[in-house]
C-alpha positions in Angstrom: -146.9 158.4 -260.4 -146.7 160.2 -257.5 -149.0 163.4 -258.5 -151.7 161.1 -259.7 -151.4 159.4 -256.6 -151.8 162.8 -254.4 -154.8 163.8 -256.9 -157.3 160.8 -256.2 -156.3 161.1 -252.6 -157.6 164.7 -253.1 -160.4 163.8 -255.0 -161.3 162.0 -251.7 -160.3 158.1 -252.8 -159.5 155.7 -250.1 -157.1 153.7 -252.1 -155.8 153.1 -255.5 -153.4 150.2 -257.2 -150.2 149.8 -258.8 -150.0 147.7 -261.8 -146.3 147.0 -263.2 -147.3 146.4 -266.8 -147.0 149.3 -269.0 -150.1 147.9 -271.6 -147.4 146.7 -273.8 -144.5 144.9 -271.6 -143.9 144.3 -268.2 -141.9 147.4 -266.5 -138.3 146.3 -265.5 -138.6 145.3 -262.1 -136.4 148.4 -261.0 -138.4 150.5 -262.6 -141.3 149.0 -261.5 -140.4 149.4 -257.9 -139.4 152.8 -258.2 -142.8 153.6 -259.4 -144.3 152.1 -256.5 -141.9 153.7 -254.0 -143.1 156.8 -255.7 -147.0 156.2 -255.5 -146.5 155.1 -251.5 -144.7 157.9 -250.5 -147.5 159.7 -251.6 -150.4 157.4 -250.5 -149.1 157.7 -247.2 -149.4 161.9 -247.4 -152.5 160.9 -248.9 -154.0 158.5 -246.2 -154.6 155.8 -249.2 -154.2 152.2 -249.2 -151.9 151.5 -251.8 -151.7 148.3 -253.6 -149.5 146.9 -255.9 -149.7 144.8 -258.5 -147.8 141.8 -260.3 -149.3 141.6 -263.7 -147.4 138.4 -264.4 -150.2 135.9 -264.7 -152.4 138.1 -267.0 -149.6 138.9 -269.3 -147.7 135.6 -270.5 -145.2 135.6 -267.6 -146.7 133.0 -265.3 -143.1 132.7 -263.3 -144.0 132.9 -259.5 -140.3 132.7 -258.2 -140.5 136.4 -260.4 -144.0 137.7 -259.2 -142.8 136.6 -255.5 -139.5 139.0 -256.2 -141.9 141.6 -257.8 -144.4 141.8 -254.4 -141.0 141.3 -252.0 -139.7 144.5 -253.7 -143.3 146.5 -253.8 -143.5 145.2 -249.9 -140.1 147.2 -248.9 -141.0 150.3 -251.6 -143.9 150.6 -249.1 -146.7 148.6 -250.4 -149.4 148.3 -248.3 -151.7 145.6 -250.2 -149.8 142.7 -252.3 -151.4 141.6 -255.8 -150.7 139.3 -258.4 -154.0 139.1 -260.4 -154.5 135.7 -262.5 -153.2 133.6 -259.8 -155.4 129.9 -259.8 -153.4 127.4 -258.0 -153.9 127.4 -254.3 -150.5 126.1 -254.1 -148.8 129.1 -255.5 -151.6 131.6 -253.8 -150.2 130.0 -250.4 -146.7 130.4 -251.5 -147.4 133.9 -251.8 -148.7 134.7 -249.0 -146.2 132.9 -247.2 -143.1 135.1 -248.6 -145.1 138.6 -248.1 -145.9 140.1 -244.7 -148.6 142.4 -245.9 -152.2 141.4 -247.2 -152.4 139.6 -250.1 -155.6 140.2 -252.8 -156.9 137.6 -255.2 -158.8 137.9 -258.1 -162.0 135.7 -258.0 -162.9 134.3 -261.2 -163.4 130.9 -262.8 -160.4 127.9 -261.4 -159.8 130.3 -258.5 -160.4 128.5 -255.0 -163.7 129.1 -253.3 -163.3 132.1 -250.6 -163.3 129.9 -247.5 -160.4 128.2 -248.9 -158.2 131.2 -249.9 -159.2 132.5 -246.2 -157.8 129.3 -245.1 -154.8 130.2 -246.9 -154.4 133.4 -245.7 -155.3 135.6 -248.3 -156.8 138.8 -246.8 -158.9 140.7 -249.9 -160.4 139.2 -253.0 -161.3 141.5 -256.0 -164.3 140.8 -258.6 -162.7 142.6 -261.0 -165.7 144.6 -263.3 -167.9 140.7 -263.1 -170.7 141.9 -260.8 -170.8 145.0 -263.7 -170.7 142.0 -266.8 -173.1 139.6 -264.3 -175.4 142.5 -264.4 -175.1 143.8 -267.8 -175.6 140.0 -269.4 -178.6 140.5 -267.3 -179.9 143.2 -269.3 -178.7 141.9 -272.4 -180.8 139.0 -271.8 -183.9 140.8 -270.7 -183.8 143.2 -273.5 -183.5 140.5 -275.8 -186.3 138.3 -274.7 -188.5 142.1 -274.8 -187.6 142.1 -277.8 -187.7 138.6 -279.8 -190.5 137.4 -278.1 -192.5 140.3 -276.8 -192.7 138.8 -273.4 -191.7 139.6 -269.6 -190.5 136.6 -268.2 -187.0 138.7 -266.9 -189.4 140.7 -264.6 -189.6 137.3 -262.2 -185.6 138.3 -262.0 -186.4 142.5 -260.7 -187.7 141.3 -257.0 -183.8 141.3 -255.6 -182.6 144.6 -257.9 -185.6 146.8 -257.0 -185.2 145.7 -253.5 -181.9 146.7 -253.0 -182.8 150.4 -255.0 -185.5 151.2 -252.8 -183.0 150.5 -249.6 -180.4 152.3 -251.5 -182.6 155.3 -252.4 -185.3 154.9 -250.2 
């Protein structure tokens, strides 16, 4: 953990995240933290913003008394963003942040609160996840498809805002 860590923060990253799910199980909390005491220790050599994550809610544990224990334990291993992805319920997204003392990130997606109202609750950073890349692919998809089924360009009416934002990019 810790020499991947030390490589992006030599390939020039400004921060990288934590999950504790292995892509079969949850880690065992111990285990978990250790891996994130591990990856801050080297952030911090690193100048990264580390975050760490509580993959709970994405991964058929929804138990928030756990994911609380998970983030109190990544806070003290040196944590310096909290995250438990899948979180809906503004209840339990208050909750949160009120048991951390370092920002807490939510992931927007459908049944998550509207921004001004996870501001209100104190949540510091919201993620998109890879939905501005889908957003922007079904836009393609959609395009291409009327090209091609009906021979037509109504999807150039929907260029104006992209082409804009490439000429400012690339000028």
């Amino acid at each position: 953990m810790a020499a991947t860590v030390r490589l992006a923060a030599q390939a020039g990253l400004a921060g990288c995240s934590i999950e504790d799910y292995s892509g079969t199980r949850l880690y065992d909390r111990a285990d978990a933290v250790d891996r994130v005491a591990a990856a801050a220790a080297a952030a911090r050599d690193g100048n990264l913003v580390l975050t760490a994550r509580a993959e709970n809610y994405l991964h058929g544990n929804p138990d928030l008394a756990d994911t609380i224990a998970r983030l109190q334990a990544y806070q003290e291993a040196g944590a310096d963003v909290l995250f438990a992805p899948g979180l809906t319920q503004i209840d339990e997204i208050r909750a949160v942040v009120s048991e951390v003392d370092r920002p807490v990130n939510v992931l927007a997606k459908p049944g998550v609160p509207p921004v001004a109202e996870l501001a209100a609750a104190g949540v510091s950073r919201i993620s998109v996840g890879g939905a501005f890349a889908f957003a922007a692919l079904g836009a393609l998809v959609d395009a291409a498809t009327e090209f091609r089924d009906k021979g037509t360009y109504g999807y150039y009416a929907n260029t104006a805002a992209g082409r804009g934002a490439a000429r400012a990019a690339f000028g």
